[in-house]
C-alpha positions as CSV (number, residue, x, y, z in Angstrom):
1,X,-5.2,5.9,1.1
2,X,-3.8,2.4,1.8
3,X,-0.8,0.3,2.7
4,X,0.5,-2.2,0.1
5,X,3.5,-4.0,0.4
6,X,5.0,-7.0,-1.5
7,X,8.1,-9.3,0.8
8,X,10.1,-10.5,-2.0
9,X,11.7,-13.2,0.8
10,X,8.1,-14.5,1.6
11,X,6.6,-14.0,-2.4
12,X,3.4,-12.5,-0.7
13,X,1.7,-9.3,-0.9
14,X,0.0,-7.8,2.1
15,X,-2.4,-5.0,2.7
16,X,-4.8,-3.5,4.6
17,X,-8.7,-2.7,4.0
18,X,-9.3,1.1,4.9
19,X,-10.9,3.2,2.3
20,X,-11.2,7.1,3.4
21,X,-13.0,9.9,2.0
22,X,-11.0,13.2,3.0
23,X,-10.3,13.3,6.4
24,X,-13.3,10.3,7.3
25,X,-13.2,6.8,7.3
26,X,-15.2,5.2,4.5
27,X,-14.9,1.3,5.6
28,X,-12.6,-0.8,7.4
29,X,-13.0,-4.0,5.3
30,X,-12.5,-3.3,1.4
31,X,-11.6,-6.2,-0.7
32,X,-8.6,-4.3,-2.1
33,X,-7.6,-7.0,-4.9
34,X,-9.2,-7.8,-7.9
35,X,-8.4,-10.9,-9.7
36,X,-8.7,-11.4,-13.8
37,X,-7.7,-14.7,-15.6
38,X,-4.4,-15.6,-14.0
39,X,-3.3,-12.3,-12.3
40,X,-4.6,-10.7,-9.5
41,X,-4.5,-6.9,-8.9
42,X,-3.5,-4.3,-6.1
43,X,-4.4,-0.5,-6.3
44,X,-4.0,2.6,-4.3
45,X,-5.7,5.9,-5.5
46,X,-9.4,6.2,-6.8
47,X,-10.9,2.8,-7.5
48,X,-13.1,4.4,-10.2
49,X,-9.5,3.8,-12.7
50,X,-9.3,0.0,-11.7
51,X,-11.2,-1.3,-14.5
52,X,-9.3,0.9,-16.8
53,X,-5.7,0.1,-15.7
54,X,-7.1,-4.1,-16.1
55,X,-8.4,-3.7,-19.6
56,X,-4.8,-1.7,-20.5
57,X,-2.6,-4.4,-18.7
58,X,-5.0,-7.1,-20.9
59,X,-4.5,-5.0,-24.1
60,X,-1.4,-4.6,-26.1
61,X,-1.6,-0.9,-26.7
62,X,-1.7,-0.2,-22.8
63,X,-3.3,3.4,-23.6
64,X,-4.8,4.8,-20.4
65,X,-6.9,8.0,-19.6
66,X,-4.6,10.8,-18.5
67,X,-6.4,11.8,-16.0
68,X,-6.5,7.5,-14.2
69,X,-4.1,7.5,-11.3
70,X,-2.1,4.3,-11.3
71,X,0.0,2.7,-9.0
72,X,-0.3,-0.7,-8.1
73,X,0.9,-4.4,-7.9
74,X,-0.1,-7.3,-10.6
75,X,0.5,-11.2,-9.4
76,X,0.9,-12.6,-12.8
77,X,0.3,-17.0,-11.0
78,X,0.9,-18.1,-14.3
79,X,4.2,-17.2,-14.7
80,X,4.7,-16.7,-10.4
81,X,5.8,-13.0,-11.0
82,X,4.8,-9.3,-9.0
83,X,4.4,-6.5,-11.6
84,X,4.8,-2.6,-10.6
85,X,1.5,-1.1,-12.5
86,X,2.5,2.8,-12.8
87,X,1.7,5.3,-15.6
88,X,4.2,7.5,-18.0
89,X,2.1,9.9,-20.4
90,X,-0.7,7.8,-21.0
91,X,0.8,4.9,-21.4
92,X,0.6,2.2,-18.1
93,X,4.1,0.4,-17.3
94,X,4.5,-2.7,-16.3
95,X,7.8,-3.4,-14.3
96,X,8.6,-6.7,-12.9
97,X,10.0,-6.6,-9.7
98,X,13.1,-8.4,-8.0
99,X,13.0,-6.8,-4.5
100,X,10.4,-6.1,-1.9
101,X,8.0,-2.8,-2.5
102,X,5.3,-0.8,-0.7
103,X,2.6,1.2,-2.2
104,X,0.4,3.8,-0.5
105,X,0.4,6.1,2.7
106,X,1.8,3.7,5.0
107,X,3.8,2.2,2.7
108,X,7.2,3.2,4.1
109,X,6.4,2.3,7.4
110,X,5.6,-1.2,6.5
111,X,8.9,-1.3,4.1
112,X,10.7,-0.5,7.1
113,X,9.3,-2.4,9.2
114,X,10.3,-5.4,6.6
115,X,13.4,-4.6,6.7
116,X,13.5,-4.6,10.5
117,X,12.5,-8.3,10.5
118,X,8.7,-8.1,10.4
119,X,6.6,-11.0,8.3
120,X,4.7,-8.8,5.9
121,X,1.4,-9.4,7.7
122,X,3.2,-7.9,10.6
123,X,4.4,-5.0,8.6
124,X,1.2,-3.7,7.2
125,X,-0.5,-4.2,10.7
126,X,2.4,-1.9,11.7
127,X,2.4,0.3,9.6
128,X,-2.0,0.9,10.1
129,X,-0.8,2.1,14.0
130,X,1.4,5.0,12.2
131,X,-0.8,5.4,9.3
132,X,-4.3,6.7,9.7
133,X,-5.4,5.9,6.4
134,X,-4.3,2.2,6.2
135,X,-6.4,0.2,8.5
136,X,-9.0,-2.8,8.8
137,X,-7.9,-6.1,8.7
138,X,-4.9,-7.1,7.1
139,X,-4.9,-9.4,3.9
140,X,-2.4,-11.7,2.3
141,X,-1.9,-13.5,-1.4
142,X,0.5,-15.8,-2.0
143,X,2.7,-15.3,-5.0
């Protein structure tokens, strides 16, 4: 899957750039953010929904396929903000967050490895020794 974490103290998002298939390693160095206008987007799940959950952030409605698994991070640089992307029904929420978050399979490791005084960059490489489906290099976006 893939390690996504957002440090609320540092106003960053890190993450790492393993894509699996199954049990196999697909590639180590996946661009995992996509940036649209002002805001630039973090998934975990099936890249095929991507483009979907953009044009449903972008629209007013914010009607997504059932079947599209969401979860995910929008940096709105306009208005300096993280979003938590995540579906109800078929309808995509957007939640702004005020604290730090992970996403993904290694996820909690990097979390807790925040909160144990890692930088994020530190966390997510952490967390891709404890993880074996986060790994690669380890990216960073400023808020």
């Amino acid at each position: 899957m893939t390690t996504i974490l957002y440090s609320h103290k540092e106003k960053l998002i890190a993450y790492d750039s393993r894509i699996t298939c199954g049990n196999k390693i697909s590639s180590d160095c996946i661009e995992k953010s996509k940036r649209v206008k002002d805001v630039t987007f973090f998934f975990t799940g099936c890249p095929a929904d991507d483009e979907k959950i953009i044009e449903s952030y972008f629209s007013d409605g914010r009607d997504i396929d059932s079947r599209a698994g969401v979860s995910g991070f929008a940096i709105d640089h306009k208005e300096r903000k993280v979003f938590l992307l995540s579906r109800d029904n078929c309808e995509l929420v957007v939640d702004s967050i005020e604290c730090s978050d992970s996403l993904g399979s290694g996820g909690e490791f990097a979390l807790a490895s925040l909160d144990h005084g890692k930088t994020a960059r530190q966390a997510v490489k952490y967390a891709m020794t404890r993880d074996c489906r986060s790994g690669g290099k380890v990216r960073v976006v400023k808020v």
